[in-house]
C-alpha positions as CSV (number, residue, x, y, z in Angstrom):
1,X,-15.4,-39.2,-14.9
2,X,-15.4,-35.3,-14.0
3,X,-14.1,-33.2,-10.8
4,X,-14.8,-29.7,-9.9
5,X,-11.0,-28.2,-9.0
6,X,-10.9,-24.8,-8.5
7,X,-8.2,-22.8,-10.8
8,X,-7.1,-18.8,-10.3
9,X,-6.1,-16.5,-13.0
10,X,-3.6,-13.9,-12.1
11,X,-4.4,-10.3,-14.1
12,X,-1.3,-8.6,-13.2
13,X,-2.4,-5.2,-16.0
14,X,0.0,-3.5,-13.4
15,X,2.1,-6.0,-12.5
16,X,2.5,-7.6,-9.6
17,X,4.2,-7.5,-6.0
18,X,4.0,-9.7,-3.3
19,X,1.7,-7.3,-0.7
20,X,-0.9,-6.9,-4.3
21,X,-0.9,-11.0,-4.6
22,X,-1.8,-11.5,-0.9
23,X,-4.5,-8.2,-0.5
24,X,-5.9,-9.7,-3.5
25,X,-6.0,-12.9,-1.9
26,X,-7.8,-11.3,0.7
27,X,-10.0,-9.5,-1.3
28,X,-11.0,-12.9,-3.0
29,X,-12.3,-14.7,0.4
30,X,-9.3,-15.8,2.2
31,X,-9.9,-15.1,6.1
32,X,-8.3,-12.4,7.7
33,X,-8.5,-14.3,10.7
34,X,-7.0,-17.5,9.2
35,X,-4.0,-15.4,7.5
36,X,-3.5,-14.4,11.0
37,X,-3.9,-17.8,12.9
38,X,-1.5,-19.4,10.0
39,X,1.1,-16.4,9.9
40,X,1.2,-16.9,14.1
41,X,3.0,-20.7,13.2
42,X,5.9,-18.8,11.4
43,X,6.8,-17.8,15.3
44,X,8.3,-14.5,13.6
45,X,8.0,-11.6,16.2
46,X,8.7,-8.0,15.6
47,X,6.4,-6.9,12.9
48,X,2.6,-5.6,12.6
49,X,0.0,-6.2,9.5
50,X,-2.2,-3.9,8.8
51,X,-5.5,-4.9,6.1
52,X,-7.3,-2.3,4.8
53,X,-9.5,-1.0,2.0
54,X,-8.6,1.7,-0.9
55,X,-10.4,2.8,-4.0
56,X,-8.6,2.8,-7.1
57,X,-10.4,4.5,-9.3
58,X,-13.7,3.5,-9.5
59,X,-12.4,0.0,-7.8
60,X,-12.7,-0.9,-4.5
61,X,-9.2,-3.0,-3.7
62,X,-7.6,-4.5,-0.4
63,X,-4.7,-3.2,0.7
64,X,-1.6,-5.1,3.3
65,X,1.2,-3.4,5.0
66,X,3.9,-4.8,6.9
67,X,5.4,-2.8,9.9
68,X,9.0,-3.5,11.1
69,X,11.5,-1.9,12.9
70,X,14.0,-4.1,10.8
71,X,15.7,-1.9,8.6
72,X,18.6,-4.0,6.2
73,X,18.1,-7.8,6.6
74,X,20.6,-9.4,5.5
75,X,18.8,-13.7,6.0
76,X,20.7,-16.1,3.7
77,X,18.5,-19.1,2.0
78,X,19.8,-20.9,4.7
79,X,18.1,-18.6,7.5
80,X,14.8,-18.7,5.9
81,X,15.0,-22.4,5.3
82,X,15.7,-22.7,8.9
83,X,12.5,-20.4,10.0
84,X,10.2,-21.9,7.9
85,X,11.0,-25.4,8.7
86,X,11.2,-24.6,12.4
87,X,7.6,-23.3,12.0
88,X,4.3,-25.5,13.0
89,X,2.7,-24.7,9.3
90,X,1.2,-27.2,7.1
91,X,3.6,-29.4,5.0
92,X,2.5,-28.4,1.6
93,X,2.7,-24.3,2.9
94,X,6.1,-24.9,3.9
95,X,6.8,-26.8,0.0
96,X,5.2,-23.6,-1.3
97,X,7.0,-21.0,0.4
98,X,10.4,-22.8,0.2
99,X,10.5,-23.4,-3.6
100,X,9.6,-19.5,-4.0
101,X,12.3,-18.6,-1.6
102,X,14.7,-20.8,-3.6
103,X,13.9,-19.8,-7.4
104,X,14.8,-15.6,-5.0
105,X,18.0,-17.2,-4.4
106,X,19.4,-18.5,-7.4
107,X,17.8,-15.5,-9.2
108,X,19.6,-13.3,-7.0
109,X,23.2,-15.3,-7.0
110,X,22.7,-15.3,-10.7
111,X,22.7,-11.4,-11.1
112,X,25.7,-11.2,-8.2
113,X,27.8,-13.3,-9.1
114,X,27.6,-16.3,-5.9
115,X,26.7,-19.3,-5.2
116,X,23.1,-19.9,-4.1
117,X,24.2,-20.9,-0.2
118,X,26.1,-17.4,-0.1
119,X,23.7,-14.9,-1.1
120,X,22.1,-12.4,1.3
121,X,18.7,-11.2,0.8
122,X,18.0,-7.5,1.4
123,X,14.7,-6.4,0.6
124,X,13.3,-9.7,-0.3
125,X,15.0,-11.2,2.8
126,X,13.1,-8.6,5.1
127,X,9.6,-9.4,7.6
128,X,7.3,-7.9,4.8
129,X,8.5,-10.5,2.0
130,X,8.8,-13.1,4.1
131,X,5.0,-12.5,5.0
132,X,4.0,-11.5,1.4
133,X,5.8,-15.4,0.2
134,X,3.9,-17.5,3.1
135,X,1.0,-15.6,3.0
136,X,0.5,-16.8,-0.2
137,X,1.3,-20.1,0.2
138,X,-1.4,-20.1,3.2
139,X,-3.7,-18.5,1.5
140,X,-3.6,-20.5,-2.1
141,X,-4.0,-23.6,0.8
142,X,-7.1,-21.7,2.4
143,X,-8.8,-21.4,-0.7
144,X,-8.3,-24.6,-2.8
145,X,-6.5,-23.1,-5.1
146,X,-5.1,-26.1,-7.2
147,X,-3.7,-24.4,-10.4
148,X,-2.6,-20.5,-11.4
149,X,-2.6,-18.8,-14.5
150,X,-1.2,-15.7,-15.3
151,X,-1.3,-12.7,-17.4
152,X,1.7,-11.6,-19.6
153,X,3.5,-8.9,-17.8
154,X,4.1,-5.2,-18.2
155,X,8.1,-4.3,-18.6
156,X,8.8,-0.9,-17.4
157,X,11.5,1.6,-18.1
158,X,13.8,3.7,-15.8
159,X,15.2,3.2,-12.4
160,X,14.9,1.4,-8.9
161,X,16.7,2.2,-5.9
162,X,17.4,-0.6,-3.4
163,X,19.8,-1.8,-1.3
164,X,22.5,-2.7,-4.5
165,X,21.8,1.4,-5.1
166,X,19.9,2.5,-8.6
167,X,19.2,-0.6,-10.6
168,X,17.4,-0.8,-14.1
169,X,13.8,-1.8,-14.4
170,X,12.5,-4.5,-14.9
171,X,14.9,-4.9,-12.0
172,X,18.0,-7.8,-12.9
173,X,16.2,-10.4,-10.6
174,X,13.2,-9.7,-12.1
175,X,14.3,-10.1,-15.9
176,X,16.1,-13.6,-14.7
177,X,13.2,-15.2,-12.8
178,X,10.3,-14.4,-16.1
179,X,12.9,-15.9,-18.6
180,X,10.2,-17.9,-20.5
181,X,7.5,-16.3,-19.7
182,X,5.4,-13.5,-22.1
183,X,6.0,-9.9,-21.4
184,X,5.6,-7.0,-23.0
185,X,7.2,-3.4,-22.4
186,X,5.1,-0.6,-21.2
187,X,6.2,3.7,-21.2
188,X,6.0,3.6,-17.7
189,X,9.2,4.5,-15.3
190,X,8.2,3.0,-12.4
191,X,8.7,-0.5,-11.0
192,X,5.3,-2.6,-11.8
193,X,6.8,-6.0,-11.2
194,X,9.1,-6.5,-8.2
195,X,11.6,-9.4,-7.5
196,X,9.2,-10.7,-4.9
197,X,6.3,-10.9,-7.5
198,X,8.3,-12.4,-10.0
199,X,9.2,-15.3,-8.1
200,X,5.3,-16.0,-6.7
201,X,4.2,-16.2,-10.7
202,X,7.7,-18.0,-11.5
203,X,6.8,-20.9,-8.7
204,X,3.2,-20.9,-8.8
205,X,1.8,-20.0,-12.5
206,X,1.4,-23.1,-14.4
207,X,0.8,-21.5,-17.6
208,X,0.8,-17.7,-19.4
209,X,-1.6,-16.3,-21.4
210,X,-5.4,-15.2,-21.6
211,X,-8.3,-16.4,-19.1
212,X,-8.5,-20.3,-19.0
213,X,-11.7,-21.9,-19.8
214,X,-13.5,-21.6,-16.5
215,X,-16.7,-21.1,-14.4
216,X,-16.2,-18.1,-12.3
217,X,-16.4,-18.2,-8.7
218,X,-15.2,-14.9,-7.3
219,X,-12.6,-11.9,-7.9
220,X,-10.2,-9.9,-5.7
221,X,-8.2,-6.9,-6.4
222,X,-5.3,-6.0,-4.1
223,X,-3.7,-2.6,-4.0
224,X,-0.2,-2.0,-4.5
225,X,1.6,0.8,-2.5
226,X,2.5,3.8,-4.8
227,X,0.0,6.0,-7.4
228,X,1.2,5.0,-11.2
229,X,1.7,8.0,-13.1
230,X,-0.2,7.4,-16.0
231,X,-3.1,6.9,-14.3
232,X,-4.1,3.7,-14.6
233,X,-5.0,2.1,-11.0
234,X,-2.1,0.2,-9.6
235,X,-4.3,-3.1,-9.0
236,X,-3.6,-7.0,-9.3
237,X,-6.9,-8.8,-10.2
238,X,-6.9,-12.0,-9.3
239,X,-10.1,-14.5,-10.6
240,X,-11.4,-17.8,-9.2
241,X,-13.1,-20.0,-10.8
242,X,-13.8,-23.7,-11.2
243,X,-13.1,-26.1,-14.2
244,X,-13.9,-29.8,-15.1
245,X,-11.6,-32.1,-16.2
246,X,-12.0,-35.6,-18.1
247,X,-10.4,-38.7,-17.4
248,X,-9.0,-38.3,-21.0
249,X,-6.5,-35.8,-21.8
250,X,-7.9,-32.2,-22.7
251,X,-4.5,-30.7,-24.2
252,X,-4.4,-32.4,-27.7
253,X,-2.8,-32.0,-30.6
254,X,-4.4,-31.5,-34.1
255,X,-2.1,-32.8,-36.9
256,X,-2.9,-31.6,-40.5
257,X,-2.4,-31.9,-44.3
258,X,-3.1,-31.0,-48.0
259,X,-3.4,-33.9,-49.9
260,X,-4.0,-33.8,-53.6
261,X,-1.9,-36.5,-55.1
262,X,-3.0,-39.4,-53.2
263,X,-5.5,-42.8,-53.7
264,X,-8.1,-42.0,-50.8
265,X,-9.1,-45.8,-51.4
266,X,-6.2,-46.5,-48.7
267,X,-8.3,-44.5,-46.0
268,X,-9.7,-47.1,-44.1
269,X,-6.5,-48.6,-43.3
270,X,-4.8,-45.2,-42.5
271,X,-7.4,-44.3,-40.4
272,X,-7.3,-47.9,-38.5
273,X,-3.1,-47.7,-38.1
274,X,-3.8,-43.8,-36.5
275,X,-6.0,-45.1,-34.2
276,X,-4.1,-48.2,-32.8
277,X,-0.8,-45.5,-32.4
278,X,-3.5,-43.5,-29.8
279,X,-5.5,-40.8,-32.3
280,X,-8.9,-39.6,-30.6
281,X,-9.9,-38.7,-34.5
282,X,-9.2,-39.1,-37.8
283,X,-11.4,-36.7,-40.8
284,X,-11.0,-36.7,-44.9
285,X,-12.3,-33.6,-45.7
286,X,-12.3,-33.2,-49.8
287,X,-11.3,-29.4,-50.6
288,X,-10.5,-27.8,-53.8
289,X,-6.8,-27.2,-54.4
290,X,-4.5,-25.3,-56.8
291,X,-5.3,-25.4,-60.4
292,X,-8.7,-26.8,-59.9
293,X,-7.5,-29.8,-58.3
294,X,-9.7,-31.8,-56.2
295,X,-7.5,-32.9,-52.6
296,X,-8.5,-33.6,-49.7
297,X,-7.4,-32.3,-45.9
298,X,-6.1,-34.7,-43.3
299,X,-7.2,-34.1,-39.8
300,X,-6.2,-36.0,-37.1
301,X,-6.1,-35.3,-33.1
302,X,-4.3,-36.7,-31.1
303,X,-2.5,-37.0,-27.7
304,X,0.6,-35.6,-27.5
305,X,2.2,-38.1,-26.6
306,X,1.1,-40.5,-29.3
307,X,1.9,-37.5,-31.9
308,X,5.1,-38.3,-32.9
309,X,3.8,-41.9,-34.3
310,X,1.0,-40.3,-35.7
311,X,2.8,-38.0,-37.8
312,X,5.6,-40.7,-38.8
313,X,2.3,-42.5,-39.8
314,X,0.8,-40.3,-42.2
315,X,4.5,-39.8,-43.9
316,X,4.3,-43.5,-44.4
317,X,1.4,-44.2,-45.1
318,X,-0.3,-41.0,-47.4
319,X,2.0,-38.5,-50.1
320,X,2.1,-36.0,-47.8
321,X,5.8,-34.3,-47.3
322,X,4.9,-31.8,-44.7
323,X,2.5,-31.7,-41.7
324,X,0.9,-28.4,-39.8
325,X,0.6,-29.0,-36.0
326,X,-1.1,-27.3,-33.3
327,X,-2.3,-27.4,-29.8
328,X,-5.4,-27.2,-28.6
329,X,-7.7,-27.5,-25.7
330,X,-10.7,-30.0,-25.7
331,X,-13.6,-30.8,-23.2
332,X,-15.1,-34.1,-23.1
333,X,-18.2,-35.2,-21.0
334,X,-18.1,-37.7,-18.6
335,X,-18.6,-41.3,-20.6
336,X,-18.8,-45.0,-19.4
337,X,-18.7,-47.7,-21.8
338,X,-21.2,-51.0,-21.3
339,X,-24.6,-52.9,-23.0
340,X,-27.6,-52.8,-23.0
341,X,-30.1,-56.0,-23.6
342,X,-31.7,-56.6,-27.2
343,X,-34.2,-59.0,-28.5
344,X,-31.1,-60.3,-30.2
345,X,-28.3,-60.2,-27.1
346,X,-26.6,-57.8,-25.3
347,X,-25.3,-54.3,-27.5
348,X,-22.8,-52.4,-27.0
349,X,-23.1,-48.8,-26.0
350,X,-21.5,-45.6,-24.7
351,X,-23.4,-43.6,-21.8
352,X,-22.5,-40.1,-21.6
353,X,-23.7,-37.1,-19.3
354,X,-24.8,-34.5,-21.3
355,X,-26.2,-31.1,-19.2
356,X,-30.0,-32.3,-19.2
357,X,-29.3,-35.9,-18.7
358,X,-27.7,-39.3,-20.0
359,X,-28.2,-40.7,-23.2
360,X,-27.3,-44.2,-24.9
361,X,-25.5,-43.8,-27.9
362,X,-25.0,-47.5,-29.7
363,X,-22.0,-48.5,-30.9
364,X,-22.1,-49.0,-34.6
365,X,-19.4,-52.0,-35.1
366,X,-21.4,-54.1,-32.6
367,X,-24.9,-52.9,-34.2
368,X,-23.6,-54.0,-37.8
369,X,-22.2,-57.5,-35.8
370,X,-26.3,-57.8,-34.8
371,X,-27.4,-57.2,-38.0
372,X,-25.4,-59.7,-39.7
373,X,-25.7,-62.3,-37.6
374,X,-29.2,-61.6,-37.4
375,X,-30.2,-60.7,-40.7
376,X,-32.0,-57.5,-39.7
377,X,-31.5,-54.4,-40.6
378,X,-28.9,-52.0,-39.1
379,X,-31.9,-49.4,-38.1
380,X,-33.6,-52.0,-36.9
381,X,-30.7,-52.5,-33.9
382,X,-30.7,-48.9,-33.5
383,X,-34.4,-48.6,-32.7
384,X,-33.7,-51.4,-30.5
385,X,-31.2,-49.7,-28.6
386,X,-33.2,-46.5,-28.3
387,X,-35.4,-48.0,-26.6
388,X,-33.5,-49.0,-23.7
389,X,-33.6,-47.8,-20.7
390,X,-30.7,-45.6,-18.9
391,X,-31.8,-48.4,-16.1
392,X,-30.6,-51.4,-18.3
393,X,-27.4,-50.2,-18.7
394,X,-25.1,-52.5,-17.8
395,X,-20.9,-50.7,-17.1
396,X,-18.1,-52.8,-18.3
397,X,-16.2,-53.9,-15.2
């Protein structure tokens, strides 16, 4: 079976900071008046937000400011810990905004020197971030938002000055919180990602790369604070959209090989051993090879977790001494397995939901069990089953 979920994509072209994540958040549909509402739970006085509007470019963005008397914060881990679980917000806000908070701290302790517990926050320990963090979290709450993808991220050059005095861009908390993830350097001296937007894609982006497969919904762009020099406008796009999933797993893995040494006669039971270990599919594709000499290619998908034993399979049980492997994304339609009714008994069939309707598509193993028993021909079963009714379906319970 299938479920609509919605998913974001995070195009950070010009990084990302915590005020541009929540304006575009904003921008996208989240309520002003809910952000408000929400924020008014943290029971955090001394500070004023401001939402606007700004064109950037040719692009209309949101923009989010945070007023404050405060001037150097100095909140441990353990402060915020104590004001967000003080606060009256949702549970899973509180998860959110904590784990960001956290992956600040040990970031932060890394670069300095200290333990986690001892570290004071400066900037990112200020009103502002705190706002910019559990906005997010309330906002990616309002909106459904189940799963975030993000952008590779622009690496600038030069200098930022903070409360440690100059430090080198990408700032030091910055480089240690996107260990792992795909950047790319930019000839740009200005800041583009800061510590506080690191740590929203570190805890929140469940994968890196281009646009995921999706329907889109809506957009927002939020604004960041300072003119980049090179002109570009200094926006964070951020795109909804919804995507269906299968009951079956969608990331597979396709396992591959050249075989031109090798008794295809021996297929049958390969491809009956692959699919008992949990392959989805198994192909012989005959290809010309080297020389002249006709081979065939191996293709199987899997799951990825039954790929281990489908690779130590094909070793085994084929000539091949090497394997290529990749991942891949798959979509499957919705399917239910069942019978229909026959002049000869019950056959079995899958139903699937394809976009203009459901069909019956017979299953040949139990069509070639009718004909035998039956003496009939095969086609003779399969015009049988066409003529069945989606109504006569019967679902395996």
């Amino acid at each position: 079976m299938t479920e609509q979920r919605t998913i974001a994509y995070i195009d950070c072209f010009s990084g990302i900071s915590g005020d541009m994540f929540l304006g575009a958040l904003l921008d996208a549909g989240l309520p002003e008046e809910k952000l408000r509402s929400q924020l008014s739970l943290l029971e955090l006085d001394g500070y004023a937000l401001t939402v606007g509007k700004k064109s950037c470019g040719a692009i209309a963005a949101t923009t989010l400011s945070v007023q404050t008397a405060e001037s150097h914060p100095h909140r441990t881990l353990a402060d915020i810990r104590q004001l967000i679980a003080a606060s009256r917000l949702a549970e899973p806000v509180k998860k959110t905004a904590l784990a960001i908070f956290s992956l600040l701290a040990e970031a932060e302790g890394k670069v300095h020197g200290r333990p986690v517990d001892t570290v004071h926050f400066h900037e990112v320990g200020g009103i502002d971030a705190i706002i910019d963090i559990v906005g997010a979290a309330i906002g990616l709450a309002c909106l459904n938002i189940t799963r975030l993808h993000c952008a590779p991220l622009p690496m600038p050059r030069g200098w930022v000055r903070c409360a440690h005095g100059l430090l080198p861009l990408p700032a030091p908390a910055v480089c240690e919180l996107l260990q792992g993830a795909p950047t790319y350097g930019v000839e740009l001296e200005q800041e583009l990602v800061t510590p506080t937007g690191a740590a929203l894609v570190k805890g929140l982006a469940a994968s890196y790369g281009p646009m995921p497969p999706m329907t889109m919904t809506g957009v927002g762009y939020g604004a960041g604070s300072q003119e980049l020099r090179n002109g570009q406008p200094n926006l964070l796009r951020l795109v909804l959209g919804t995507a269906r999933t299968a009951a079956e797993a969608q990331e597979v893995e396709v396992v591959e090989t050249h075989l031109d040494d090798w008794s295809p006669e021996t297929f049958p039971y390969l491809s009956e051993r692959l699919f008992f270990l949990g392959a989805l599919d198994v192909a012989l594709i005959p290809i010309q090879m080297k020389k002249g000499r006709p081979g065939f290619l191996l293709r199987v998908i899997s799951d990825r977790a039954a790929s281990l034993a489908v690779k130590e399979c094909i070793f085994s049980e084929t000539t091949a001494i090497g394997l290529r492997f990749r991942t891949e994304q798959r979509w499957t339609l919705p399917r239910e397995n069942g019978t229909v009714p026959t002049r000869w008994g019950p056959v079995r069939v899958k139903k699937a939901a394809i976009p203009a309707g459901e069909v019956l598509t017979p299953e040949y193993e139990d069509c070639k069990r009718v004909a035998v028993a039956h003496g009939v021909p095969i086609k003779a079963v399969y015009a049988e089953v066409a003529r069945a009714e989606r109504t006569d379906f019967t679902k395996d319970t």
